[in-house]
Structure formats: structure tokens, C-alpha cells
N, C-alpha and C positions, 0 to 999 in steps of 0.2 A: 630324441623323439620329436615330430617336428608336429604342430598345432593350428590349427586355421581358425579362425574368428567366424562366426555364425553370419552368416551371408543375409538370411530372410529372419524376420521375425523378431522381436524386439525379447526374448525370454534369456537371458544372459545362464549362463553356464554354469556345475558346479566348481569350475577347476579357472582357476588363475592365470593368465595367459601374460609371456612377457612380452611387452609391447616396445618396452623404450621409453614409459611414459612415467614418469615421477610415482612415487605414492600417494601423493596430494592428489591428481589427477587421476589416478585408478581407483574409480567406482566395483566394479568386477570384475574386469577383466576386458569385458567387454566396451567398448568405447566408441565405439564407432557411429556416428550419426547416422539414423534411418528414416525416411519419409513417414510420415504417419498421416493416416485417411481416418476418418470418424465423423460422426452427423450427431448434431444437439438440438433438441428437443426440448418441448415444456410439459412438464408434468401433467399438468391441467386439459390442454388440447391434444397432446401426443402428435404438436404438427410443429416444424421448426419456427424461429424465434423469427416473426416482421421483420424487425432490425438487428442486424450482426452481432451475436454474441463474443465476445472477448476474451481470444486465448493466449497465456502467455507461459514460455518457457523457463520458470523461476531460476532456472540455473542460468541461463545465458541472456539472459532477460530482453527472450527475442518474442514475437508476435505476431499472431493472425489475426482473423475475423472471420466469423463463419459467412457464408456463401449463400444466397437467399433460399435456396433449397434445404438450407443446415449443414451443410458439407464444410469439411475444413481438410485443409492439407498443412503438418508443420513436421518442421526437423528436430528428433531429440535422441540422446543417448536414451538405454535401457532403464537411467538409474535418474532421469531427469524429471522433474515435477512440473504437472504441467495444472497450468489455474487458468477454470474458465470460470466466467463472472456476467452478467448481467445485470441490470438496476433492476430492483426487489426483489431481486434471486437469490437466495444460499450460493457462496462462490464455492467452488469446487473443487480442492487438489486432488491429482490423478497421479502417481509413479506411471511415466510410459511404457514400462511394461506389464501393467496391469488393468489397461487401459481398453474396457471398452468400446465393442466397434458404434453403439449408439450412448451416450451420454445424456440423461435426464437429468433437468435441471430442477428443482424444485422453490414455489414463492418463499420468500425471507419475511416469516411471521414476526419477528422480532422487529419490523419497519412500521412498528402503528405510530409510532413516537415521530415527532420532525424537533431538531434543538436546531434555533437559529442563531445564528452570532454576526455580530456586526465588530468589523476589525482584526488587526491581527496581536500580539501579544507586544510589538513593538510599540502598537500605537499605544498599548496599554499604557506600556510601561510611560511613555509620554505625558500620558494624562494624568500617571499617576506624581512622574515627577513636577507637572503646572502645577495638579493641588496642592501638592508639599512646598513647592516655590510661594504660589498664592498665601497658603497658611502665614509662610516665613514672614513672609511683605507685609501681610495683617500686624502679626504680631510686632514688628520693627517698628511700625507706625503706632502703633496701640501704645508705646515704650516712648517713644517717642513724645506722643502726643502727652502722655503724662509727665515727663520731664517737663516738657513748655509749661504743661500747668503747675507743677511744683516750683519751677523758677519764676513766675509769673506770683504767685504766693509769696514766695520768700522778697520778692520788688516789693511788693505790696507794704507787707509787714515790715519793714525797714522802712519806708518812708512817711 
């Protein structure tokens, strides 16, 4: 019985198809990379985004940009996850075949907070190892310093 692989349309099939393709690489069956068109939008205006919203292909970790009209064109298997994102937007995974011919994006309430940080965990580490160096130094001298006075003492008291 001989099988064809679905030509249009990104909706993979109930039935298993042998391709040639490992099991690791068989999602459904289906596997065949398809053009995908869709327009993104902002909740609030219902008009696409000033500046290119950010689409990427979580499996193959390829990417577009939407198009100043909101238009996007990208390639993805049926079973591929696709993340669009904007700044102070909710990012969004899609399975592309579930996908939406318009995509609403909606504002990220959870962005009232800004945490700033100065540095990275290396320099941390840096700083924390001078303080513990600095400590040591103190202390060696501190040891020190009282040895000179307890010898200084003991001259004393003998002469």
C-alpha cells in the first residue's frame, strides 16, 4: 500500500508514514517543512506592532521578524513550536499546526518590577575573593603586629 505525505496544510495525519527518518526525528509522520504566512497584532490597538515583532522556530532555532504591515513568512515542520515575543508583551508558543492565521499578542502585566544588576557573577566571585584576601592580610598583620609587641615586651622585661 503505497502513502503520500500531505502536500498543503500543516495538520499531520492519523497514520504513521515510513519516511526513512530515525525515530528521534519522527514527530508524526509527517516532517516535511512548510511555508507559513500569519500577521501579529496588539491586543490593545488591533493594528500590527511599529517595530518587528520576533518569531522563532524553537526547534531549529531559526527566525524572522514580522513585516511593518504584521506579516510574517517562516518555515516549520507540523510539530514545530513556534515563539513570538515582543518587549512587554506575554511571549507566545504556537505548535505550527495549530497556528493561527492572525496571532494576538497581549501587554506582560507581570513587567511593573524593573531589578537592576550591576556585573556579572564572575566579577562577583572577584570581589568576593579580594574581600576574603583583604580579611586574610588584615588579619596576618593584626598577628603580626602583636608578636612585634609581645617581643618588644619580653626586650623590655629582661633588660
Amino acid at each position: 500500500m503505497e502513502t503520500s505525505l500531505p502536500i498543503q496544510g500543516l495538520a499531520c495525519p492519523n497514520v504513521e508514514f515510513d519516511t526513512g527518518i530515525s525515530n528521534n526525528e519522527k514527530k508524526c509522520g509527517c516532517t516535511m517543512k512548510t511555508r507559513i504566512t500569519g500577521k501579529v497584532i496588539d491586543s490593545l490597538t488591533k493594528q500590527p506592532f511599529e517595530e518587528p515583532v520576533n518569531i522563532k522556530n524553537l526547534n531549529t532555532s531559526f527566525g524572522v521578524t514580522t513585516r511593518v504591515d504584521g506579516s510574517f513568512v517562516i518555515e516549520a515542520s507540523p510539530n514545530d513550536i513556534l515563539r513570538f515575543s515582543f518587549v512587554e508583551y506575554q511571549v507566545l508558543d504556537i505548535k505550527a499546526s495549530e497556528l493561527p492565521s492572525v496571532i494576538v499578542l497581549k501587554p506582560d502585566d507581570m513587567l511593573n518590577e524593573v531589578v537592576i544588576t550591576v556585573g556579572t557573577k564572575k566579577e562577583a566571585k572577584k570581589y568576593n575573593y579580594l574581600g576574603f584576601a583583604l580579611i586574610g592580610g588584615l588579619l596576618i598583620y593584626a598577628v603580626a603586629k602583636d608578636k612585634k609587641k609581645k617581643s618588644k615586651k619580653e626586650a623590655n622585661a629582661s633588660t
